[in-house]
N, C-alpha and C positions, 0 to 999 in steps of 0.2 A: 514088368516083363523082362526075360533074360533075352540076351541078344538068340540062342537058340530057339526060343520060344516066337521073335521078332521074324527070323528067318521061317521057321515052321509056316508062320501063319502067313507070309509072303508065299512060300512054296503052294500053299491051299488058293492062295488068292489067284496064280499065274493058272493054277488046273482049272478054278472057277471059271476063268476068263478065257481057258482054251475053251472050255466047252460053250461059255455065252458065242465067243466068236464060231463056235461052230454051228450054232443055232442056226445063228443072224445069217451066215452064207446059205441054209438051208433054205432062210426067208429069202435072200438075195434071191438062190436059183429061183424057186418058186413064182419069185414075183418077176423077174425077167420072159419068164414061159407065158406069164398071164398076161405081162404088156403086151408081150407081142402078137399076142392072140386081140387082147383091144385095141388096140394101135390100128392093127388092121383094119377090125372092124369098125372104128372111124375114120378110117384114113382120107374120105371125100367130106364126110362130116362139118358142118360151118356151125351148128348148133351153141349155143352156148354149154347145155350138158356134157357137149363132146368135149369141149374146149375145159371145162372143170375137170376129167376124167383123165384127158391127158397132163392137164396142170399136175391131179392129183400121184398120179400114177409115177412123173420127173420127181415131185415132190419127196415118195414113199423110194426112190431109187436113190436119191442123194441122201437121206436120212438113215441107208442101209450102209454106202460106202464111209459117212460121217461116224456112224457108230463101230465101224469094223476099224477106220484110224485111230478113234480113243481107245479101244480094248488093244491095237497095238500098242498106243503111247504109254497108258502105263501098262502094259507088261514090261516094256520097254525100263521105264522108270524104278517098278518092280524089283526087274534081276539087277538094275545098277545097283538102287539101293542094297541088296542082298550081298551084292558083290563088295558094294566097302565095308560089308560088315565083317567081311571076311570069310 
């Protein structure tokens, strides 16, 4: 591969990962609206379902902000790389 070619497919790889990262926020919002719609409705809750639901739910919100960090990291990594390539 020529270093243009190196560069090219870096440039593709940064548009890939805008748009993953703009999914994943779509999921973010979405799932923020439905926590707090179930949240609610366990909120007196002592069940153990309830108690799975909420684990679940902390679970699927850090899994969302975890994934939006690595699509920064390497984009991040991405344009450095691209950048010494000159």
């Amino acid at each position: 591969m020529s270093i243009g070619e190196v560069k090219a497919a870096l440039g593709e790889a940064n548009y890939l990962l805008d748009q993953g990262r703009a999914t994943i926020e779509g999921v973010g919002t979405a799932l923020d609206e439905v926590a707090g719609l179930v949240l609610a409705t366990l909120h007196d809750s002592q069940r153990s379902e309830a108690e799975h639901a909420r684990k679940a739910i902390a679970d699927a919100i850090r899994e969302v902000k975890l994934t939006l960090r690595a699509i920064a990291a390497a984009q991040e990594s991405g344009n450095a790389y691209r950048k010494a390539l000159g």
